[in-house]
KEKE-3310 file (N, C-alpha, C; in steps of 0.2 Angstrom, whole numbers, plus 5000, padded with zeros to 4 digits):
npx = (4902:4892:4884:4884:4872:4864:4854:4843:4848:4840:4842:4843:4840:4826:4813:4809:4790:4781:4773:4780:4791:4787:4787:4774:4773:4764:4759:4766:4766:4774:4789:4795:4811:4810:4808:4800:4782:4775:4758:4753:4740:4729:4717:4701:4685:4671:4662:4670:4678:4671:4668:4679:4697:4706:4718:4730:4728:4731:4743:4752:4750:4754:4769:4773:4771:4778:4791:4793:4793:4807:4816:4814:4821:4834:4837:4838:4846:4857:4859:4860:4873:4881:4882:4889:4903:4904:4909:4928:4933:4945:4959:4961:4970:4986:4984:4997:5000:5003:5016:5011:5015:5026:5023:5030:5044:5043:5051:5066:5068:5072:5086:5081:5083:5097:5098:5089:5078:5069:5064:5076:5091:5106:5123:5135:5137:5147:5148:5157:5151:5150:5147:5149:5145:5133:5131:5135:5126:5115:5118:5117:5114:5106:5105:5094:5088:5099:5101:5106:5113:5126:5130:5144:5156:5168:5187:5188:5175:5166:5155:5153:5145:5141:5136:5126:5123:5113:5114:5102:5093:5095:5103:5101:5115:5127:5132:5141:5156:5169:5184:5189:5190:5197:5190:5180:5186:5183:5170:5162:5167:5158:5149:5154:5165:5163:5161:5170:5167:5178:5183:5199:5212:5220:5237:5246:5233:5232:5238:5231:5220:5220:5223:5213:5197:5190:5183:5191:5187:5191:5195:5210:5211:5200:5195:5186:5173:5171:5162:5166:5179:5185:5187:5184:5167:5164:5153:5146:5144:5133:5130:5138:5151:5148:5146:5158:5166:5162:5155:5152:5137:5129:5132:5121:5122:5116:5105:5089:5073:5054:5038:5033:5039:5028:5026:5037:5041:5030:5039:5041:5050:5068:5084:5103:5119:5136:5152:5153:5143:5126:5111:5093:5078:5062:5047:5033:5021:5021:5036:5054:5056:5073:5084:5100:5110:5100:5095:5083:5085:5080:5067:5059:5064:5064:5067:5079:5093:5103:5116:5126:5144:5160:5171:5188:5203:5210:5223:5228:5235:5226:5230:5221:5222:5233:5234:5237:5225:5219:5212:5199:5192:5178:5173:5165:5167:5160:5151:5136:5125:5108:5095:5082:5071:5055:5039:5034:5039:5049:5062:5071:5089:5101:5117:5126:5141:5153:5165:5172:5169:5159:5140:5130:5121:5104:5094:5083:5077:5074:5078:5074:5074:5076:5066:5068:5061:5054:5063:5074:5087:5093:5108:5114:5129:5135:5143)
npy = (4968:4978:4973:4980:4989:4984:4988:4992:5002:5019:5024:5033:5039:5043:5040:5048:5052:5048:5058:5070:5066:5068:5080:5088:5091:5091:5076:5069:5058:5046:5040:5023:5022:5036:5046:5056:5059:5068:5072:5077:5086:5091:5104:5101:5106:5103:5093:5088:5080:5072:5063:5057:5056:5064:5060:5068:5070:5057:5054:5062:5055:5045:5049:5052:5044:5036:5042:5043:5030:5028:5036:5031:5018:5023:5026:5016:5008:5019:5017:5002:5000:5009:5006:5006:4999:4986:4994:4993:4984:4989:4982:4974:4980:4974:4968:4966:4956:4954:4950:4943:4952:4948:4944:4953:4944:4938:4945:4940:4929:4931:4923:4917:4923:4915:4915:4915:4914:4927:4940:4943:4935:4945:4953:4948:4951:4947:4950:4951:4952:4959:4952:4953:4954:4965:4978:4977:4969:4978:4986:4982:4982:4978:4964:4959:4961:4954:4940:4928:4921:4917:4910:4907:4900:4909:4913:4909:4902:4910:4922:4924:4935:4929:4938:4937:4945:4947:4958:4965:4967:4978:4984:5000:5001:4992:4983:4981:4981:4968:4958:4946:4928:4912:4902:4907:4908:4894:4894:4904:4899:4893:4899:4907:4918:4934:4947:4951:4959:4967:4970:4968:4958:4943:4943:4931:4926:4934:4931:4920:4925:4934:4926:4919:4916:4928:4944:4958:4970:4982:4994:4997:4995:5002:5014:5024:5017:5012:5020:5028:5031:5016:5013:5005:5007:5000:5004:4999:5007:4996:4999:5008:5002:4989:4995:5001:4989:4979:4962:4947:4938:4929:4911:4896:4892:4878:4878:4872:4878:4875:4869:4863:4845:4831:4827:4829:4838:4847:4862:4874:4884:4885:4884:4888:4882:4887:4889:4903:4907:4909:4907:4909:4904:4907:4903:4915:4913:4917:4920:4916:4923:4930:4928:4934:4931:4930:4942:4950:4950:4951:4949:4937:4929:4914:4900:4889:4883:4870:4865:4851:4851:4849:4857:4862:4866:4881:4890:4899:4908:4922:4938:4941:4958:4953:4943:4925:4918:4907:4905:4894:4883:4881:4867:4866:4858:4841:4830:4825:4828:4837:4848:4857:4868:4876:4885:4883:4870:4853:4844:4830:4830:4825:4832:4838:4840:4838:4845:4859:4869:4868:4867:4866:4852:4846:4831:4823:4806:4799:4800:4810:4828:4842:4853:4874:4888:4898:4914:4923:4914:4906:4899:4889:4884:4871:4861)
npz = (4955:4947:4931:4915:4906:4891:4884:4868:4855:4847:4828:4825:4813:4800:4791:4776:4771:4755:4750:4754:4750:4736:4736:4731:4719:4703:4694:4680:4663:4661:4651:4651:4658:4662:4649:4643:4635:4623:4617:4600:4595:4583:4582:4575:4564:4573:4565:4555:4568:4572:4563:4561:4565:4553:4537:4539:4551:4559:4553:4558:4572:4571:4567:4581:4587:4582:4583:4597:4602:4596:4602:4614:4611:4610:4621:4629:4621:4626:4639:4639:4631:4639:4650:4668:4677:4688:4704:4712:4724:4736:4740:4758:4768:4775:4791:4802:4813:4831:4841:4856:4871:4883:4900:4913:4921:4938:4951:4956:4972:4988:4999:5014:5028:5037:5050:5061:5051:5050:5042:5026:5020:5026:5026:5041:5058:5072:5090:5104:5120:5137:5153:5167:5182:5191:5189:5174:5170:5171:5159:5149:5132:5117:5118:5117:5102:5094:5080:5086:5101:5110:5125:5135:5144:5152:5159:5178:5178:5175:5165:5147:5134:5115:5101:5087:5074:5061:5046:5039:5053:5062:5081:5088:5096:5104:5116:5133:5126:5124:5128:5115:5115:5114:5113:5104:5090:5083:5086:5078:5064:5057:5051:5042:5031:5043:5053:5065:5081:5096:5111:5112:5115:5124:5122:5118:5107:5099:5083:5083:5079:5070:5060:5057:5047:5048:5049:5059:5070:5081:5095:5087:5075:5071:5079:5080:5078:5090:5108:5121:5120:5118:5130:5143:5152:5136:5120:5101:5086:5076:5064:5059:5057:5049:5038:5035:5036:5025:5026:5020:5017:5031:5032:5033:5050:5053:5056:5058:5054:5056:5059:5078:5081:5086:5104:5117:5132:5143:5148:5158:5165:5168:5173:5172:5176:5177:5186:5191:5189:5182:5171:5167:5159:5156:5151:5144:5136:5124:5121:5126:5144:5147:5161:5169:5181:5190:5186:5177:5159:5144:5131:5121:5116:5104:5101:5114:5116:5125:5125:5128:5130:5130:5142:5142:5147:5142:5129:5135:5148:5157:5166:5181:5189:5194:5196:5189:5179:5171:5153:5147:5137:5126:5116:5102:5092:5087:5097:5105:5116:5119:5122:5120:5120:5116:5112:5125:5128:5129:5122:5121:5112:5099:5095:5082:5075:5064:5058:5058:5049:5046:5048:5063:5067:5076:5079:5083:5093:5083:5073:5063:5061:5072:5073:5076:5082:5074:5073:5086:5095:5108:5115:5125:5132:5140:5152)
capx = (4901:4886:4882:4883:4865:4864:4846:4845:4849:4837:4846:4841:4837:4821:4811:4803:4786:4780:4769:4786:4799:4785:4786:4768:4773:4758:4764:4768:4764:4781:4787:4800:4817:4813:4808:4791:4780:4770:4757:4749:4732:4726:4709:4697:4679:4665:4662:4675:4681:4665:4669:4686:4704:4709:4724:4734:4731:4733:4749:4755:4749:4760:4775:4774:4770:4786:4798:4794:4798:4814:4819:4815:4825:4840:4835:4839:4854:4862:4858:4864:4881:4887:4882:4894:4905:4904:4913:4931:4934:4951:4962:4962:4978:4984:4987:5001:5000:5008:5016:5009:5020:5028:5024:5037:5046:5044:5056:5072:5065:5080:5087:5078:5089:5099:5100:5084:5072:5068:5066:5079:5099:5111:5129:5133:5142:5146:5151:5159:5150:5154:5142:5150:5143:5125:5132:5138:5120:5112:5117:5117:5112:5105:5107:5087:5089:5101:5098:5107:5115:5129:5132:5149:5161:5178:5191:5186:5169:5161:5153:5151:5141:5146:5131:5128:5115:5109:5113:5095:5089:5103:5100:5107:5122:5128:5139:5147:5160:5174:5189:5191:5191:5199:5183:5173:5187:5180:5164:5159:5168:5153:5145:5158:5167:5158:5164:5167:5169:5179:5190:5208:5211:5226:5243:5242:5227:5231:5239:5225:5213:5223:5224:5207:5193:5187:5187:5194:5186:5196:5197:5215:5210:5193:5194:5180:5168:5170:5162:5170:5187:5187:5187:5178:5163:5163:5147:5148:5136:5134:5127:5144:5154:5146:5146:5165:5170:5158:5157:5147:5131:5131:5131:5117:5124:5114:5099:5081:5065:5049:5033:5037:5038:5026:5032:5040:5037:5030:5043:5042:5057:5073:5091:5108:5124:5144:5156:5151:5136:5117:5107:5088:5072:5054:5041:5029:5016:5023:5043:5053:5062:5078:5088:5106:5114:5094:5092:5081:5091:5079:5064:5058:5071:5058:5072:5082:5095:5106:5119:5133:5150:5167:5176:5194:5209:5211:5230:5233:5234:5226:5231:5215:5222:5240:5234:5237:5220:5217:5206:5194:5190:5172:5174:5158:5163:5160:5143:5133:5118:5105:5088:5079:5066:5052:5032:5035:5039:5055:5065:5080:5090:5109:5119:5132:5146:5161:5167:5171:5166:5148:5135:5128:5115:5102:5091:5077:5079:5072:5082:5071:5079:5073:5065:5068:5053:5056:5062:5080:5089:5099:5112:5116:5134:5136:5146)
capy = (4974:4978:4971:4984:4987:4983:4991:4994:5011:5020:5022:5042:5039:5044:5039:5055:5051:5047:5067:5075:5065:5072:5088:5092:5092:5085:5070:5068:5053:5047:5034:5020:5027:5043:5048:5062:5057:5073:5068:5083:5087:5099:5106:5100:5107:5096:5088:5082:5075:5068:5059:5052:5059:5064:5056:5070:5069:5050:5053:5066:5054:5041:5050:5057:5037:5032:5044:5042:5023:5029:5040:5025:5013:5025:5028:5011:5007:5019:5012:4995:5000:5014:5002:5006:4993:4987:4994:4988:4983:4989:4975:4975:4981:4967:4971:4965:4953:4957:4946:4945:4954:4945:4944:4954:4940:4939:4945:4934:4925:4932:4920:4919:4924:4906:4912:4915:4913:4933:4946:4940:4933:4950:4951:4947:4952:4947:4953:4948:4957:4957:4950:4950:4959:4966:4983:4977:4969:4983:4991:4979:4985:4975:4956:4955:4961:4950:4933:4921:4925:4911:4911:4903:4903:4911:4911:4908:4900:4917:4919:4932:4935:4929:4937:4936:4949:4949:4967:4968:4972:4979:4989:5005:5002:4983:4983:4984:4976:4964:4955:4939:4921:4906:4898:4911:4907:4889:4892:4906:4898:4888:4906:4909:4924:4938:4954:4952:4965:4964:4976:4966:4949:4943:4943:4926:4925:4938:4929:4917:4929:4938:4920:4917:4918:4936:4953:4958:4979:4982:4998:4999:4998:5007:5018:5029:5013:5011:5024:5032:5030:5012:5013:5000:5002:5004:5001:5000:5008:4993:5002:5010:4996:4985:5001:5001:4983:4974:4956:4943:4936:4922:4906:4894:4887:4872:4878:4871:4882:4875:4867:4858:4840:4828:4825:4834:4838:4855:4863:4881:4889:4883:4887:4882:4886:4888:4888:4908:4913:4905:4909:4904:4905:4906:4903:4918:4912:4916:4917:4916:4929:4926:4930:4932:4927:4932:4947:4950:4952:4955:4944:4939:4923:4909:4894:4890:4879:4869:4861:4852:4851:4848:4863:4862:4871:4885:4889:4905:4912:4928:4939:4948:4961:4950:4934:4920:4916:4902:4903:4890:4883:4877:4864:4867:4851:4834:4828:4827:4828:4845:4850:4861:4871:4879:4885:4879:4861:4853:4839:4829:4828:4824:4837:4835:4844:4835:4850:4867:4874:4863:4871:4863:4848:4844:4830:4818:4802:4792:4803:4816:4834:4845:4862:4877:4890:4907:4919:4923:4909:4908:4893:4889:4880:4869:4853)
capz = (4951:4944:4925:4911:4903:4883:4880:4859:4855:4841:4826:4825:4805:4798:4783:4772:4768:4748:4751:4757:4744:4729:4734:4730:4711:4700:4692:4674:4659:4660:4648:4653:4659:4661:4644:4640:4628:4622:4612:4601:4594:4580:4581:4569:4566:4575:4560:4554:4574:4574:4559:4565:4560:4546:4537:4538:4558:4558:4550:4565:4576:4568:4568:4585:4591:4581:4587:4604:4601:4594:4607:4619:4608:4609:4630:4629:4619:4630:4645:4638:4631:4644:4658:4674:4680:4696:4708:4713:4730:4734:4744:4765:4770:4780:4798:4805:4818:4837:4847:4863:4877:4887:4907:4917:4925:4944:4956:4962:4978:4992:5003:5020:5036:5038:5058:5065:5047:5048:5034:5022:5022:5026:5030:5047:5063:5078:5094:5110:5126:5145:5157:5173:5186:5189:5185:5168:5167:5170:5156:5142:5126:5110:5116:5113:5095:5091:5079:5090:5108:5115:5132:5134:5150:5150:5165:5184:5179:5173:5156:5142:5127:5109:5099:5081:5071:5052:5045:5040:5057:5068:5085:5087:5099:5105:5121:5132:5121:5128:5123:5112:5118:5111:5108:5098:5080:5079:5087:5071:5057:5055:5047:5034:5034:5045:5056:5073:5086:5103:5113:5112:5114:5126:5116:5112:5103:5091:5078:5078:5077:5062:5056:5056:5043:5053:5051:5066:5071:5086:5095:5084:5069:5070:5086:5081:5081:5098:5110:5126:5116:5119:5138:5147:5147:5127:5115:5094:5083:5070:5058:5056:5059:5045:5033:5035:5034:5024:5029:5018:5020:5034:5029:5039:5058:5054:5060:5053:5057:5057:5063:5081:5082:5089:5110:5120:5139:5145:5152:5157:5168:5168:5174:5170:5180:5177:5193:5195:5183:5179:5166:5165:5154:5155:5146:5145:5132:5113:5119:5133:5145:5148:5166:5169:5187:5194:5185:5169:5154:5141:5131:5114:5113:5103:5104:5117:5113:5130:5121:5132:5128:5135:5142:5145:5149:5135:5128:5136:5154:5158:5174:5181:5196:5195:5198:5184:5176:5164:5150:5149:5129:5125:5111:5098:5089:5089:5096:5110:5119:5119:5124:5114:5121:5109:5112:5131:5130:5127:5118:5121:5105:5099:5092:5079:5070:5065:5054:5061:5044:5044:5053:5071:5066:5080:5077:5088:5093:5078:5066:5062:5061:5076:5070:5078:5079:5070:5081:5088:5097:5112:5115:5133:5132:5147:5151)
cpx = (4895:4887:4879:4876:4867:4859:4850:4845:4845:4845:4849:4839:4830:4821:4808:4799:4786:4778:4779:4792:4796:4787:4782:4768:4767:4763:4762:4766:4773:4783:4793:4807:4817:4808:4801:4787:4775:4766:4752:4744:4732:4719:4708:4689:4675:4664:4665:4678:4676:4665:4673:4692:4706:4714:4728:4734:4734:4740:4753:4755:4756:4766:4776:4775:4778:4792:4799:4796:4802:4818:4820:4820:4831:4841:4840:4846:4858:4863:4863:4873:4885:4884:4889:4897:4906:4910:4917:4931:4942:4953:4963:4969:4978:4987:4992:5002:5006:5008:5014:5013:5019:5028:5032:5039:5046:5051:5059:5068:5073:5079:5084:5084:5092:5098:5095:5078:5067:5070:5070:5087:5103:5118:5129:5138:5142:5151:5152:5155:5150:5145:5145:5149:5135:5126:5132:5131:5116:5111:5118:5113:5113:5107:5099:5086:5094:5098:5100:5113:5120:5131:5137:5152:5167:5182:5187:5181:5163:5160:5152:5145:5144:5138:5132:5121:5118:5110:5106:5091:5094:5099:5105:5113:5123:5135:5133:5152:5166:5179:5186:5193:5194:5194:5180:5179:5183:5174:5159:5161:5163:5149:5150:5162:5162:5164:5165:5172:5172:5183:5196:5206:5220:5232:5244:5239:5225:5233:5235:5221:5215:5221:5217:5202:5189:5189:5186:5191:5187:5196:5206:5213:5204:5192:5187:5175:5164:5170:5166:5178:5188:5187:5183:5172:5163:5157:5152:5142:5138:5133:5134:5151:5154:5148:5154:5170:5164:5158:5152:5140:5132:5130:5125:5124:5121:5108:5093:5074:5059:5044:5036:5035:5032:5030:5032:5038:5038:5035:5044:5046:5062:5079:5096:5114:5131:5144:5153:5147:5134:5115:5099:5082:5065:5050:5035:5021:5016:5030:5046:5058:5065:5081:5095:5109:5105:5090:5090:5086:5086:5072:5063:5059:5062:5062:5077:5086:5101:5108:5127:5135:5155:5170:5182:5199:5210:5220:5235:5231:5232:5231:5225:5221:5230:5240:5233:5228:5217:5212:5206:5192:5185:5172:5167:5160:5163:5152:5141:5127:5116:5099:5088:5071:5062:5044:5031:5035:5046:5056:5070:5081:5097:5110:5125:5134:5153:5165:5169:5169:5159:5147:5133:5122:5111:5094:5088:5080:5079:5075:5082:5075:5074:5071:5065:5061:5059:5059:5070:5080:5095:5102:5115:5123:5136:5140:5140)
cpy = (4973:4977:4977:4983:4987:4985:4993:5001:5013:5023:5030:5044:5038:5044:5044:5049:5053:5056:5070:5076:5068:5078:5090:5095:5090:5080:5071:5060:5053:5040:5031:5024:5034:5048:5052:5060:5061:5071:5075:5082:5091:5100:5103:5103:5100:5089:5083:5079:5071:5062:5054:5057:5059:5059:5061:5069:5063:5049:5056:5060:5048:5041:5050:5049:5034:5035:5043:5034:5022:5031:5035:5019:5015:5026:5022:5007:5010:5017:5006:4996:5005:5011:5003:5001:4991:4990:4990:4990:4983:4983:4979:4975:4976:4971:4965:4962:4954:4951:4946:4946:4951:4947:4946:4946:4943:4940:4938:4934:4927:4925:4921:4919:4918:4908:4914:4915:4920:4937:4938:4940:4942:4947:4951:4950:4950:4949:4949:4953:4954:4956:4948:4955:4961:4973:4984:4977:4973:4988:4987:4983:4981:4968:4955:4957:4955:4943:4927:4921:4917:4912:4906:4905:4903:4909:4910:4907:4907:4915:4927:4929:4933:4931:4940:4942:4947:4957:4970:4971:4972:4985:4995:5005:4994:4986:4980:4979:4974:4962:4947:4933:4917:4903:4901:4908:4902:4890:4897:4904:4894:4894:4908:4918:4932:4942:4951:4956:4964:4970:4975:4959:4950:4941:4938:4923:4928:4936:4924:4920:4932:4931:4917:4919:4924:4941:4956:4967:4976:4989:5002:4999:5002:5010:5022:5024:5013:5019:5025:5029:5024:5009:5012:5005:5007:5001:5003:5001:5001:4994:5004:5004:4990:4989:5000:4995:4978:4967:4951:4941:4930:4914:4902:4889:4882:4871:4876:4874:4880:4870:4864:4851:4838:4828:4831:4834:4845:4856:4873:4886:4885:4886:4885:4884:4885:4889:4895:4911:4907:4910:4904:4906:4903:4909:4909:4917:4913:4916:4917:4920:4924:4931:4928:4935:4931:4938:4946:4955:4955:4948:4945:4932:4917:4902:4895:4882:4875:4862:4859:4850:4851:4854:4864:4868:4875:4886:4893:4908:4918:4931:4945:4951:4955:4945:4930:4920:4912:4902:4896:4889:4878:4872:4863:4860:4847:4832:4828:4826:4835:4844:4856:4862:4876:4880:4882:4872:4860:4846:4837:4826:4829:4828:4835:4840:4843:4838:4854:4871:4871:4868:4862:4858:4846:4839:4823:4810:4797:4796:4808:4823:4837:4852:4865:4884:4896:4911:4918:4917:4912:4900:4893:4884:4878:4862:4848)
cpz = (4947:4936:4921:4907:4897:4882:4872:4859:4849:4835:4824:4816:4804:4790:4780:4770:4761:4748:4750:4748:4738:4728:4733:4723:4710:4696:4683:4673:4659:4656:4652:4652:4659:4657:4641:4635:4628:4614:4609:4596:4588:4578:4577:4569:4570:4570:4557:4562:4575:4569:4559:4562:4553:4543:4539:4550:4562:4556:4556:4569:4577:4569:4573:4588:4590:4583:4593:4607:4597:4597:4611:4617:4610:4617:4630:4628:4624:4635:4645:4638:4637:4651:4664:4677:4687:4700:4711:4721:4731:4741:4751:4765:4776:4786:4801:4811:4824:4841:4855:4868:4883:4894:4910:4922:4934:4947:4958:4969:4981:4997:5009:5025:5039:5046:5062:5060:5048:5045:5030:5024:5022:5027:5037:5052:5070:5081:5101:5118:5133:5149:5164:5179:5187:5185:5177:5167:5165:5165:5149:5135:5117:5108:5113:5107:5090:5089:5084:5094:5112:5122:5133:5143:5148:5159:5170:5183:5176:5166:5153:5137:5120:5106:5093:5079:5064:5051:5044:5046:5064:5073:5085:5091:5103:5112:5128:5132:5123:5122:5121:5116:5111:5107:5104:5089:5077:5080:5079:5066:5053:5051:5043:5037:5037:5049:5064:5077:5092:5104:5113:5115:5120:5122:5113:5105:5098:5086:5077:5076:5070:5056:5053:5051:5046:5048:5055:5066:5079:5086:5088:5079:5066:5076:5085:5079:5089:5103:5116:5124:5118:5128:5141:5152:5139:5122:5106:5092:5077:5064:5053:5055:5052:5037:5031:5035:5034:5025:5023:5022:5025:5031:5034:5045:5058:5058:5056:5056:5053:5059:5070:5082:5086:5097:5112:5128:5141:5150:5152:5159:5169:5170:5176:5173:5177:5185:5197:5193:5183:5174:5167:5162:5158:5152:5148:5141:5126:5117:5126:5136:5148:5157:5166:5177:5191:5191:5179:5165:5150:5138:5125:5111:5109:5105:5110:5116:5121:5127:5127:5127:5131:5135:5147:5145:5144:5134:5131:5144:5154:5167:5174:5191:5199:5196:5191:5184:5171:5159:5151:5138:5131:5118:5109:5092:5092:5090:5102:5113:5119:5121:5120:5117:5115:5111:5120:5134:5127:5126:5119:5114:5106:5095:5090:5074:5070:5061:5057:5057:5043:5050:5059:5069:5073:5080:5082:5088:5088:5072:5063:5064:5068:5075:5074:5078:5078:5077:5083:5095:5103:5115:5121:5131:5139:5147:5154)
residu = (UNK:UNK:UNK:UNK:UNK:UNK:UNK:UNK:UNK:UNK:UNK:UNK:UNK:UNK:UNK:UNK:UNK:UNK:UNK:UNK:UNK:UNK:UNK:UNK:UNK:UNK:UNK:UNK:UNK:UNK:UNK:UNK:UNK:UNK:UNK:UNK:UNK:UNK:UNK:UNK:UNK:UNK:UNK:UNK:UNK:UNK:UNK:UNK:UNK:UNK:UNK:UNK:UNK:UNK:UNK:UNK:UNK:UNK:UNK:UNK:UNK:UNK:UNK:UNK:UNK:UNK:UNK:UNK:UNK:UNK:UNK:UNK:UNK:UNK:UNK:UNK:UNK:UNK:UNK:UNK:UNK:UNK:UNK:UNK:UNK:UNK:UNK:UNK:UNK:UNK:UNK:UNK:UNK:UNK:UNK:UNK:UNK:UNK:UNK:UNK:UNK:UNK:UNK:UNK:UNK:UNK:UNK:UNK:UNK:UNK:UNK:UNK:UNK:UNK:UNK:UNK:UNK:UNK:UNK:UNK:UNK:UNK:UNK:UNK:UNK:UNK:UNK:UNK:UNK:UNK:UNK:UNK:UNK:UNK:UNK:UNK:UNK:UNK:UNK:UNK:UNK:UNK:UNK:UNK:UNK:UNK:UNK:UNK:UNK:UNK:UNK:UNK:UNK:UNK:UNK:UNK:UNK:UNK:UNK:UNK:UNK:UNK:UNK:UNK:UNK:UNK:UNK:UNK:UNK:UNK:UNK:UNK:UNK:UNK:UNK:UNK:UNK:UNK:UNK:UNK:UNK:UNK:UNK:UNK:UNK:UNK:UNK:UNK:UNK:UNK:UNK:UNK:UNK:UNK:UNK:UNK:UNK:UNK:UNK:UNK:UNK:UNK:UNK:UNK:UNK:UNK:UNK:UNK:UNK:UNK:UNK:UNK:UNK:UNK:UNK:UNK:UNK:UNK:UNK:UNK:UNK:UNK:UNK:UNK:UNK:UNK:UNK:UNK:UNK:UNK:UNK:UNK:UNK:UNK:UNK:UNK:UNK:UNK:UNK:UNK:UNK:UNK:UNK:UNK:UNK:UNK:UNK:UNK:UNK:UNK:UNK:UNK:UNK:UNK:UNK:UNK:UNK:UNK:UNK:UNK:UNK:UNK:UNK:UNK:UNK:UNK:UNK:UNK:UNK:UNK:UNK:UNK:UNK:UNK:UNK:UNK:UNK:UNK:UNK:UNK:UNK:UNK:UNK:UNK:UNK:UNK:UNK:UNK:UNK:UNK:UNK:UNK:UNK:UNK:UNK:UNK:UNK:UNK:UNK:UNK:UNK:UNK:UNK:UNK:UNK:UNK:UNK:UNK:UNK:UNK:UNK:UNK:UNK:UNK:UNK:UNK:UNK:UNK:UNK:UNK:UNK:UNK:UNK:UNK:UNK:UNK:UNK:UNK:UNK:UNK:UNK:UNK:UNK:UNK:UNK:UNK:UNK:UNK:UNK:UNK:UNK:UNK:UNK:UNK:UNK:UNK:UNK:UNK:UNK:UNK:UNK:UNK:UNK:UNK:UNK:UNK:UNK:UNK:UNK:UNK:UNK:UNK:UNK:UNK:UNK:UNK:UNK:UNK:UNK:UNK:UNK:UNK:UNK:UNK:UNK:UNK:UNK:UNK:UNK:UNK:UNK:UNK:UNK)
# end
């Protein structure tokens, strides 16, 4: 920014010259203060001026000397006694001191998104979606939005979706949306109470599900969430869904995001199997896409998380087409072994959660916690 000039400024005041301020009067014998002194004459012949004044003029002259050092004595006196007193200077009104105004205080700092550390913390929801078949994959909608995407196995060795969003950045339709497993109560209690969406549950499982810290949106109690009336295949707008049964903010799953450790070993595709479903990742150069039984699913993932676990016998028989069917329970506690892919290299690290209401710890061999990078996450569960 250019530097304001200060040049002196004239002051636009002029002086009248001594010519102007006289006037072009002639000038007068003026006595002190003011006061005229006419001094007067009276002819005399030659002769006698030549001689000197008379006394009678002598006398005039006398007089005319003394009055006018009477007049000036009296000029005087008054002067002296009716002198003006200085002027008073009347008192500064005081100006009132102001306190200096106080800086608006900064804005509350929001919580950052405990499940993938984007935008800021919202309430949460998760949803159960169907992955069997290439048909169903074909038509998936809003797993690569979501912050954190489990791939779990249910009966005959097949696998579904259990996926979790932040209301701050929801897709517009989520499917197509399945029934309830055994393992998803314990596996979200670790997020506090949240929403979660599914199409019915086998009869068993509803009184845990009632029983659980959820809220349960189910075709029956929210039929117009659920498009083509609930009938497989059925998507949820979440927008509406969230609207309608608010859910708290999620609590963190025990996730840490940031910088990656020292180590690691480049690893850039990989793929993980169940008895009748794979899933595998690759690294594309910032995240990595994901495929599910050969086919692309979607991309974007920045962690990938391949967490074994023990998976036994669940509580409750299905029948798919009249043949018994055993669920299958993934047990999300206890502790374990993981790999942790991130940036294209990867880390073996131990995973622990002796709670069901603690979040999922994963931390290196020397102790150190293992960061995860920004960026939505996806958790292979495998034994």
């Amino acid at each position: 920014m250019a530097a304001r000039g200060t040049g002196a400024r004239s002051s636009g005041r002029t002086v009248a010259g001594s010519a102007a301020a006289a006037g072009g009067r002639p000038m007068t014998r003026e006595g002190r203060q003011g006061a005229s002194v006419n001094i007067r004459s009276t002819a005399r012949p030659a002769a006698a001026r030549s001689a000197g004044p008379s006394r009678r003029a002598r006398a005039e002259v006398s007089l005319a000397v003394v009055g006018a050092a009477m007049g000036l004595a009296a000029v005087q006196g008054c002067s002296s006694s009716g002198s003006v007193p200085p002027a008073q200077t009347a008192p500064a009104t005081p100006v009132p001191s102001q306190s200096p105004t106080p800086s608006p205080s900064p804005p509350a700092q929001q919580p950052s998104n405990p499940l993938d550390n984007v935008g800021t913390a919202g309430n949460a929801l998760a949803v159960k979606i169907d992955n069997v078949g290439a048909h169903v994959q074909a038509i998936h909608q809003g797993l690569a939005e979501a912050d954190i995407v489990y791939w779990v196995e249910v009966e005959g060795g097949l696998s579904r979706f259990l996926a979790v969003y932040d209301a701050n950045h929801l897709p517009a339709m989520i499917g197509p949306v399945r029934s309830a497993r055994q393992t998803d109560i314990p596996l979200l209690q670790q997020y506090g109470r949240l929403d979660l969406a599914y199409s019915g549950a086998i009869s068993g499982l509803l009184p845990l599900l009632d029983k659980a810290d959820l809220q349960n949106v189910t075709p029956f109690n929210d039929p117009g969430a659920f498009t083509n009336h609930a009938v497989d295949p059925t998507f949820i707008d979440p927008h509406q869904i969230l609207g309608r049964f608010p859910s708290v903010a999620a609590r963190s799953p025990g996730f840490v995001f940031g910088a990656a450790p020292g180590g690691g070993s480049a690893l850039g595709t990989m793929t993980w199997h169940l008895p009748a479903a794979s899933i595998g990742v690759r690294f594309n150069g910032s995240a990595y896409d994901v495929t599910v039984d050969g086919h692309a699913a979607w991309s974007g993932t920045a962690t990938v998380v391949v967490q074994h676990v023990s998976i036994v016998p669940g509580l409750f028989t299905d029948f798919n087409a009249g043949h018994p069917d055993n669920e299958v329970f993934t047990q999300s506690t206890g502790s374990g072994q993981a790999e942790v892919l991130r940036d294209g290299r990867a880390w073996s690290v131990h995973w622990s959660r002796p709670d069901p209401a603690a979040g999922t710890s994963f931390t290196l061999p020397d102790g150190s916690t293992m960061a995860f990078a920004t960026g939505p996450v996806l958790v292979v569960m495998v034994p």
